[in-house]
C-alpha positions in Angstrom: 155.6 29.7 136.5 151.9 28.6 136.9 150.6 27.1 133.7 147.6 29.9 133.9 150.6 32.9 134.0 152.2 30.7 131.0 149.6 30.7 129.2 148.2 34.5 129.6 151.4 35.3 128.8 151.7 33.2 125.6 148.2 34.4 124.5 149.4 38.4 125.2 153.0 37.3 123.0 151.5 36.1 120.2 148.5 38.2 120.2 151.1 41.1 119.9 152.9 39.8 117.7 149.9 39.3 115.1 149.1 42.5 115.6 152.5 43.5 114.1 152.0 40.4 111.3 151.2 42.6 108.3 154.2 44.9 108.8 156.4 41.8 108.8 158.5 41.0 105.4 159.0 37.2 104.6 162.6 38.0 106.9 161.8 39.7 109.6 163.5 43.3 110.0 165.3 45.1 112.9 162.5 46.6 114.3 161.0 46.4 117.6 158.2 44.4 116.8 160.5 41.6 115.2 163.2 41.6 117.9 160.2 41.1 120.5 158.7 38.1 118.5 162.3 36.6 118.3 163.2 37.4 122.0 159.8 36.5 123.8 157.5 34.5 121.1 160.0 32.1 119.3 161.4 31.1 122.9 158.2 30.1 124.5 156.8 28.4 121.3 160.1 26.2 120.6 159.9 24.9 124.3 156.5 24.4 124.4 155.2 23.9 120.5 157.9 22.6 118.4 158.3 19.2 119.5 154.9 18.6 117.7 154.8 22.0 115.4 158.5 22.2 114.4 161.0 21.9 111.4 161.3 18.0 111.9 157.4 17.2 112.8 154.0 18.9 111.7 150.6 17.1 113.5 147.6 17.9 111.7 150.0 20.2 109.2 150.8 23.0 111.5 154.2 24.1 111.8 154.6 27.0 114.0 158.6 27.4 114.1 158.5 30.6 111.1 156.3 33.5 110.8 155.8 32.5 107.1 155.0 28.9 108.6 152.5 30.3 111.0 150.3 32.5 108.7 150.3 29.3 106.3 148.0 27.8 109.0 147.3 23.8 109.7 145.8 21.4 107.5 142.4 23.0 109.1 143.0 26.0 107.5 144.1 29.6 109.0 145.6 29.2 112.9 146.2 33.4 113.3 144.3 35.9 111.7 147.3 39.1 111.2 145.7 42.0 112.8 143.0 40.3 115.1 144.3 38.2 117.5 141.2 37.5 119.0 139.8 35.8 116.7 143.2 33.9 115.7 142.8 29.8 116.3 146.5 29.9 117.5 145.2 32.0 120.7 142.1 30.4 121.5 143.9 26.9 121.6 146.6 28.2 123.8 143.7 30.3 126.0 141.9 27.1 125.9 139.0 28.9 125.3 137.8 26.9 122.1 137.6 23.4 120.8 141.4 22.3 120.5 143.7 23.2 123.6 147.5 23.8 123.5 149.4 22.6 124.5 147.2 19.2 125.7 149.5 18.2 129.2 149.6 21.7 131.3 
């Protein structure tokens, strides 16, 4: 898949699933909104994220494998903003439309 379809892609996934953030209990539920973050969100970011965002290794703090672990943000502060994806860090970096951009290597 071009690395500009992956990343659209990525952006619309977790932009959706922000949307849905508030609704979410510290377990996610059965509901549609949770089955779509485990079936299409969780995917991409453990292939792409968790080797440097995961359970055994956090750079710069951020830890991106939980929904719990994502609203707790980086050692910058907030990475998603529940609600309003577009102005969650989390999207910009993986839009590389700001300052850091995810992943660095295509």
């Amino acid at each position: 898949m071009p690395r500009t379809l992956l990343l659209i892609a990525a952006a619309c996934c977790c932009g959706a699933s922000f949307v849905c953030a508030p609704a979410w209990a510290a377990d996610p539920p059965a509901d549609e909104a949770a089955q779509f973050f485990e079936s299409k969100i969780r995917p991409l970011l453990a292939s792409r994220c968790f080797e440097c965002h995961g359970e055994k290794k956090q750079e710069y703090g951020l830890r991106l494998d939980s929904r719990a672990a994502v609203l707790a943000g980086s050692d910058e502060g907030a990475v998603a903003v529940p609600g309003k994806p577009a102005e969650s860090g989390l999207i910009k970096a993986l839009e590389h439309a700001g300052e850091i951009k995810m992943p660095p290597k295509g």
